[in-house]
N, C-alpha and C positions, 0 to 999 in steps of 0.2 A: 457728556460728549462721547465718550467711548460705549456707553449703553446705543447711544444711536447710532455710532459707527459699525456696531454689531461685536465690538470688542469687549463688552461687558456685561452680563446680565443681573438684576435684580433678584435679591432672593426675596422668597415670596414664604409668607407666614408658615411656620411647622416643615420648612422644607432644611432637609440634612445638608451639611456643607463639610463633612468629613474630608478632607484633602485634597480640598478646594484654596485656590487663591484668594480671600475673602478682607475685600476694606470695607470698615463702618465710620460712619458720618452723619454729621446731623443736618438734614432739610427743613426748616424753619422747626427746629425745633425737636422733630420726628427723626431716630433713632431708625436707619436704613442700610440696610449690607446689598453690597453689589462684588459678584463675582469676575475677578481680572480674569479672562483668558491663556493671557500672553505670561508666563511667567517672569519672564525677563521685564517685562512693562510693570508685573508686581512687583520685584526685586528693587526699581529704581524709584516707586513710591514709597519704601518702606525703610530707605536707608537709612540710618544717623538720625532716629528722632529725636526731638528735643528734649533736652534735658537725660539721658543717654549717656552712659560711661565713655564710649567714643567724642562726645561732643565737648563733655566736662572736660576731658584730654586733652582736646584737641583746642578749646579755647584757651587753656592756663597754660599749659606746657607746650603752646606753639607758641608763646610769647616772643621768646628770645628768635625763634625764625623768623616769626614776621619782622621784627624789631632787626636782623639783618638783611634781609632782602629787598628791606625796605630803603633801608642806604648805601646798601649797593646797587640796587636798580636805577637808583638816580643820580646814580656818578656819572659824568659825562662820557668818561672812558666808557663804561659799560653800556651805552648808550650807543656807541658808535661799535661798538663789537659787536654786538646786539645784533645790529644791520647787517653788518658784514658777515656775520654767522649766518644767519638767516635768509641772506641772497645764496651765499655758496651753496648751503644745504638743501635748500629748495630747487635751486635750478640743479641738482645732481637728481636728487629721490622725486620730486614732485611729478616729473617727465612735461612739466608746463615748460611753454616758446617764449622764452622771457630772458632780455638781459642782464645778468648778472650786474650790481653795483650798480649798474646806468638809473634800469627801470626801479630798481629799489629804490634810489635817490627823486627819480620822480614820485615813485609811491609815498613818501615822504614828505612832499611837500602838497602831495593831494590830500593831505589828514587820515582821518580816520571815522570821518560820520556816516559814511555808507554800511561801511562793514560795525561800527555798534549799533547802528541800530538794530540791526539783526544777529546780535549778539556774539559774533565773529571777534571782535576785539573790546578786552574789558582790561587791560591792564596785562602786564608783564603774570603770569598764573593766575591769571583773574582777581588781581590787588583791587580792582576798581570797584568790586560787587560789593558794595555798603552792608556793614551787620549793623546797623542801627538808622534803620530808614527816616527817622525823626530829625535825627541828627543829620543827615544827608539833605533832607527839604530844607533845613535851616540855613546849611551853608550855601544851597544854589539861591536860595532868597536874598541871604547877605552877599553872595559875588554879582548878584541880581538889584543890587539897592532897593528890595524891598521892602526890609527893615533897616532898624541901624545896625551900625555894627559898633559896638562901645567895647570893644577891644582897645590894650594901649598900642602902640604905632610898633614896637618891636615882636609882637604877638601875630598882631594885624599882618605887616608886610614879610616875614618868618615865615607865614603860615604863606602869604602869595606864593612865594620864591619856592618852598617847599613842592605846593601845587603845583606851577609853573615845570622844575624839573619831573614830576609826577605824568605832567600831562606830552612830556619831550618823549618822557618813556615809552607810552603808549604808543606816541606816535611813530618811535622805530619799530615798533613789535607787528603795529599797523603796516609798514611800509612795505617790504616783501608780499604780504598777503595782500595789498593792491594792485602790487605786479603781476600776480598770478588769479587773482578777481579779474582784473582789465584782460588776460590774455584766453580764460576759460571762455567770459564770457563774448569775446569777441568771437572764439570758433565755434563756440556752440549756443550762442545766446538764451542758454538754461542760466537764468539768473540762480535759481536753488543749487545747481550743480555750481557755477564760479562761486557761491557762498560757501557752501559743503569746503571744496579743495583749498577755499583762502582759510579756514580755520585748521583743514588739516597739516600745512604746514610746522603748526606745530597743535597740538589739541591741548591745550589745559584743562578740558575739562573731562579729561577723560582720568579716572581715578579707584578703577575696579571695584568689583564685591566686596571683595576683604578689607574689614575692619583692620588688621592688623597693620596690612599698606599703606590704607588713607591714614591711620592718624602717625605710620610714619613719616608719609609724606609733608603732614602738614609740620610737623616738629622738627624737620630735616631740613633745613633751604635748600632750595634746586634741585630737591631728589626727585620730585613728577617730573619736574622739565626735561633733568634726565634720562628717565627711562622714557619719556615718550621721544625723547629725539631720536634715543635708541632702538625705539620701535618702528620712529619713522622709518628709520637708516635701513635697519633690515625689511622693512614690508618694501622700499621703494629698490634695494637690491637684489632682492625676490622676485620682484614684476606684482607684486599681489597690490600695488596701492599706485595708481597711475594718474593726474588730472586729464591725460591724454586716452580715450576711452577707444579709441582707434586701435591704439597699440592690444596685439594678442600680451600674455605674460609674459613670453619669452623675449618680445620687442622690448616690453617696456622694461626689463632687466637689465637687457641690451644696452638702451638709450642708459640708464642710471650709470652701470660699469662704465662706458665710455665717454659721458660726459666728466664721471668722478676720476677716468685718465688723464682727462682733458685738464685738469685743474693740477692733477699729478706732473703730469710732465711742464707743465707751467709753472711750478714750485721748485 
C-alpha cells in the first residue's frame, strides 16, 4: 500500500541500501525489501518487536500494574470521577462548544459504538485491545451462545459482573469524547476531524520512541494517562491543540485560560 502510495519503494536485486529505512517480508514465500520514506512511519513499524527485551518487560513486570488498574478502574467511584474529570478537562483544553457534565451525561448514555469502531475508545489506556485473540473469539462466542459455556455458576456469573463493570468503564471514558464527536462534527461535518479531537481528549495511545518510557509506563499505573493529560493541559494552554479550527493560537489560549477561570471562580 505505501509502495503505491508512493511512500515506499522496492529494492531491486544488487541495489545498495546503506542508510536507508529498509523492511523485509515474505510475499508468498519470496524474501522482499521495501524502502520506508518517511522515517517516522519506519520508526512506528519497528517498535517493541516480539519477543524483545522491552516486551519480556513489559509482559512480566507490568503484572502487578495491570492487576491494579484493573480494579480500580472498575470501582464505581472511579467511574464517576472519570466523567467528571474528563467533562471539566475537555471543555477547558479541547476549545470544543460542549456542556460540561450535562452533554457528558448524555454522551453516556449514547455508549460507545461509534467512536470503537474507529478505534477512538478501547477501554480506560487501551485495557480493551485483547493479547490473546483466541481467547477473545472464544469469549464473544460464549457471551454469544454459540458454544456452551461449562463454567460453574460462581466463575460464570464473576466473570459477567466483572465484564459488566469493564464495560460501565469504557462507557465513561467514551462519554466526554461523544460530547465533543457530536459538537466537531455538528460545525464542521469532517467525520475524521470529530474522530481525530474525540480521541485527543485524552490519547492513550500515544506512547513515544523511548523504550525506556513505554515499558515505564506500562509498569507504572496511570503514569501515560498522566503525562498525556499533562500534555493535553499545556498544548490546549498554549493554543497549539484546538477542536475549534477557527480559533488563531492566541484565541484558542484565550478561550482555554478563561474557560479554566470560569471553573476557578466557580470553585
Amino acid at each position: 500500500d505505501m509502495r503505491n502510495l508512493g511512500l515506499a519503494r522496492e529494492v531491486k536485486p544488487g541495489q545498495r541500501t546503506t542508510g536507508e529505512a529498509v523492511v523485509t517480508f515474505k510475499v508468498g514465500g519470496d524474501r522482499r525489501k521495501f524502502i520506508i520514506d518517511d522515517p517516522l512511519i519506519y520508526e512506528s513499524l519497528t517498535i517493541a518487536p516480539a519477543g524483545s527485551v522491552e516486551m519480556l518487560i513489559t509482559e512480566y513486570a507490568g503484572i502487578p500494574a495491570r492487576f491494579l488498574r484493573e480494579m480500580v478502574t472498575r470501582e464505581p467511584g472511579f467511574i464517576i470521577a472519570n466523567m467528571l474529570r474528563d467533562s471539566l478537562s475537555a471543555f477547558v483544553t479541547s476549545g470544543s462548544s460542549f456542556t460540561p457534565i450535562v452533554d457528558t451525561a448524555f454522551g453516556f448514555v449514547d455508549g460507545m459504538e461509534k467512536l470503537e469502531r474507529s478505534g477512538v475508545v478501547g477501554g480506560y489506556d487501551y485495557k480493551n485491545d485483547p493479547d490473546n485473540i483466541g481467547k477473545f473469539a472464544q469469549k464473544i462466542l460464549r457471551d454469544t451462545n454459540q458454544v456452551t459455556d461449562n463454567r460453574n455458576f460462581v466463575i460464570k456469573y464473576g466473570t459477567k459482573l466483572w465484564d459488566g463493570l469493564g464495560s460501565l468503564t469504557t462507557k465513561s471514558d467514551a462519554a466526554t469524547r461523544n460530547a465533543v464527536y457530536n459538537d466537531v462534527l455538528a460545525r464542521t461535518g469532517n467525520e475524521a476531524e470529530a474522530h481525530f479531537q474525540a480521541m485527543e481528549v485524552l490519547n492513550f495511545g500515544r506512547r513515544g520512541s523511548s523504550p525506556i518510557v513505554r515499558t515505564a509506563a506500562s509498569t507504572i499505573p496511570f503514569l501515560n494517562a498522566r503525562i498525556q493529560g499533562l500534555d493535553v493541559l499545556y498544548r490546549g494552554l498554549t493554543g497549539k491543540s484546538s477542536a475549534n479550527r477557527e480559533f488563531s493560537r492566541g484565541q484558542a489560549a484565550a478561550s482555554a485560560f478563561a474557560r479554566g477561570g470560569l471553573l476557578v471562580g466557580a470553585t
